[in-house]
C-alpha positions as CSV (number, residue, x, y, z in Angstrom):
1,X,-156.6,-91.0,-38.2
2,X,-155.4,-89.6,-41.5
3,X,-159.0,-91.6,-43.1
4,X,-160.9,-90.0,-40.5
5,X,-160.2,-86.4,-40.8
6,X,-163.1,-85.1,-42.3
7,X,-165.2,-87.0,-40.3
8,X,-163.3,-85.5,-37.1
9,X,-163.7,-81.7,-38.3
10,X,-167.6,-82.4,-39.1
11,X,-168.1,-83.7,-35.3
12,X,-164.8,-82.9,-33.2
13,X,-163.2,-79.7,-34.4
14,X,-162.5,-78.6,-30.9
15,X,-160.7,-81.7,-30.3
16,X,-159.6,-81.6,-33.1
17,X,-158.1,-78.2,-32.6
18,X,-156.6,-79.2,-29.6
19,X,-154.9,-82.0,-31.4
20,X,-153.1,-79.7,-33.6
21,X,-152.2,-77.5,-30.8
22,X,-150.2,-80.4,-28.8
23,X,-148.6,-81.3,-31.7
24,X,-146.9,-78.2,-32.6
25,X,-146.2,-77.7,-28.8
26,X,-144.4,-81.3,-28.5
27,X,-142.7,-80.6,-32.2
28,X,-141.1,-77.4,-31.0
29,X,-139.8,-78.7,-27.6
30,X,-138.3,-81.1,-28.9
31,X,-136.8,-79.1,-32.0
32,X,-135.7,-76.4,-28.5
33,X,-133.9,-79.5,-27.2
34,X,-132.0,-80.3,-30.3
35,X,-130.9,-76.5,-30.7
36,X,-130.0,-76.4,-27.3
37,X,-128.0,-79.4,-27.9
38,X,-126.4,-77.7,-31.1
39,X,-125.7,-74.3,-29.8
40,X,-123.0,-76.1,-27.5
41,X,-121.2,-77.3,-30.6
42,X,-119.3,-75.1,-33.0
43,X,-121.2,-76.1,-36.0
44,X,-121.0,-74.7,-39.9
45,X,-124.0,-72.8,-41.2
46,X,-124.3,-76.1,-43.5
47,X,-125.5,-78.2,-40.1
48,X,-128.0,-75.4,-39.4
49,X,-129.8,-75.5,-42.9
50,X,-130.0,-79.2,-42.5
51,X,-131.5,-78.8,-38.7
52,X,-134.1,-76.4,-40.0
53,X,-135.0,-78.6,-43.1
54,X,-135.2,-81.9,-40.9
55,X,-137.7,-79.2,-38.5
56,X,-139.3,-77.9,-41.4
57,X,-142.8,-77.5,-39.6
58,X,-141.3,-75.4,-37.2
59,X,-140.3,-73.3,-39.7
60,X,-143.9,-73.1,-40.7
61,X,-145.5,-72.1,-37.5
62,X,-143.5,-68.9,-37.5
63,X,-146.6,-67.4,-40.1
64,X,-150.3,-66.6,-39.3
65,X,-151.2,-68.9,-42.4
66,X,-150.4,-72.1,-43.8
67,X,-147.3,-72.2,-46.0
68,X,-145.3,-74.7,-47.6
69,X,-141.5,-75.3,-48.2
70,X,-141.3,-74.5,-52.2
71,X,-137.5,-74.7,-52.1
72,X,-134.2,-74.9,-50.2
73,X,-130.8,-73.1,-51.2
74,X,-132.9,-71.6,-54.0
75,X,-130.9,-68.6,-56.1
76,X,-132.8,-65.9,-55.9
77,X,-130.6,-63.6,-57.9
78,X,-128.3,-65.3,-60.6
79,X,-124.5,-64.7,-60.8
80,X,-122.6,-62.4,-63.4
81,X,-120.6,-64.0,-65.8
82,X,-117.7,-64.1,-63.6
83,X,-119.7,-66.3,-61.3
84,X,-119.7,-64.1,-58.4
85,X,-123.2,-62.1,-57.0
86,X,-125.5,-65.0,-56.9
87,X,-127.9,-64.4,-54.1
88,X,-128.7,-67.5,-52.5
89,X,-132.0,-67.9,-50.0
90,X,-132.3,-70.8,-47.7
91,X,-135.5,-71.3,-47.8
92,X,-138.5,-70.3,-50.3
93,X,-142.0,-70.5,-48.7
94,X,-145.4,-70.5,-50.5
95,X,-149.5,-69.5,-49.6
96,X,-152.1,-70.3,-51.2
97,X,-151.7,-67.8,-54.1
98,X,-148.8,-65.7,-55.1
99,X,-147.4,-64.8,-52.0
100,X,-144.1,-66.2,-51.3
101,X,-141.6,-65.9,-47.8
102,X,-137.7,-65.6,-48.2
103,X,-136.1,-67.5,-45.3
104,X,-132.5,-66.8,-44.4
105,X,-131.0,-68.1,-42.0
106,X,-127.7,-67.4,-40.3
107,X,-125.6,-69.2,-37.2
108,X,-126.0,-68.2,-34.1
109,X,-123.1,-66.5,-33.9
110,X,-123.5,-64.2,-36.4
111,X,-126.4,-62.5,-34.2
112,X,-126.9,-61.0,-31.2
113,X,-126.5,-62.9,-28.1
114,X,-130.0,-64.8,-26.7
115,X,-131.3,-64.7,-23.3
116,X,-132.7,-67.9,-24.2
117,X,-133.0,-70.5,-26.7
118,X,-136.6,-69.7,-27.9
119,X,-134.3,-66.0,-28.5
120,X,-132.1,-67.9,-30.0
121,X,-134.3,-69.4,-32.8
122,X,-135.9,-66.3,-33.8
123,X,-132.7,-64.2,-33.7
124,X,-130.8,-67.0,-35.9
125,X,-133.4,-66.8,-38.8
126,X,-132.3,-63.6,-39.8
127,X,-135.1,-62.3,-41.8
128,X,-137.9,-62.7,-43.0
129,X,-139.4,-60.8,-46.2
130,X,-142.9,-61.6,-47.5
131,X,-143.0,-60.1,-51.2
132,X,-145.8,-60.3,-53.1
133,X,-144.2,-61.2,-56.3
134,X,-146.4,-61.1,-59.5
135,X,-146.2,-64.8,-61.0
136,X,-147.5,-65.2,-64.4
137,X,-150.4,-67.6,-64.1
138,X,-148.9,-70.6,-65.9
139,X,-145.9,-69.7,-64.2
140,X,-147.8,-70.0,-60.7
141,X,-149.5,-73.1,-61.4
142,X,-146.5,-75.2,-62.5
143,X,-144.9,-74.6,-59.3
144,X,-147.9,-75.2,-57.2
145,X,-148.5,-71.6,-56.1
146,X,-152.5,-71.9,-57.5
147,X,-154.5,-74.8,-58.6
């Protein structure tokens, strides 16, 4: 399929539209089955980062456009010399260009209760921040940001 795909968005981008649709529907149901599954288990925050990096691409859907995963457990602010008030995000997402997403997530327990477990996802990723940053150019291209 992969060799076809520009020969399926000349001819077939309705279909191919709708391929793209089923897949994120049958990606997220089954990531919902999983965190149902979790949510019945008393689980360290460590478990939930590596649920949400093995579901990456749900991660992803949560934005109007495309992004990438950058980084995980990335330090967004450094410590002092005493080692203490290192900010650390969970995950560091990229657009085309210099815009960047700050993920953070936090167990469910931490938050409100759900009503459900689609709730339940968006109240256990804490926050979201887009920040346009200003990335020097060479700065940007090294780390993918622009071509």
């Amino acid at each position: 399929m992969r060799e076809n795909a520009a020969l399926i968005v000349k001819d077939a981008p309705d279909a191919l539209m709708e391929l793209h649709a089923e897949i994120e529907r049958v990606t997220l149901a089954s990531m919902i089955e999983g965190y149902e599954r979790m949510l019945a288990q008393a689980l360290l925050e460590g478990r939930w980062q590596r649920f949400f990096e093995e579901s990456i691409f749900n991660l992803t859907t949560l934005f109007a456009r495309p992004v990438r995963l950058l980084h995980t457990q990335f330090h967004a602010k450094g410590s002092n010399l005493a080692g203490s008030g290192a900010q650390v995000g969970d995950f560091l997402l990229g657009e085309l260009g210099q815009s960047l997403a700050i993920v953070e997530i936090k167990k469910p327990a931490t938050v409100q209760a759900p009503s459900s477990a689609e709730q339940s996802i968006r109240s256990s990723i804490n926050r979201v921040l887009f920040k346009q940053l200003v990335v020097p150019p060479d700065t940007a291209r090294a780390s993918g940001l622009m071509s």
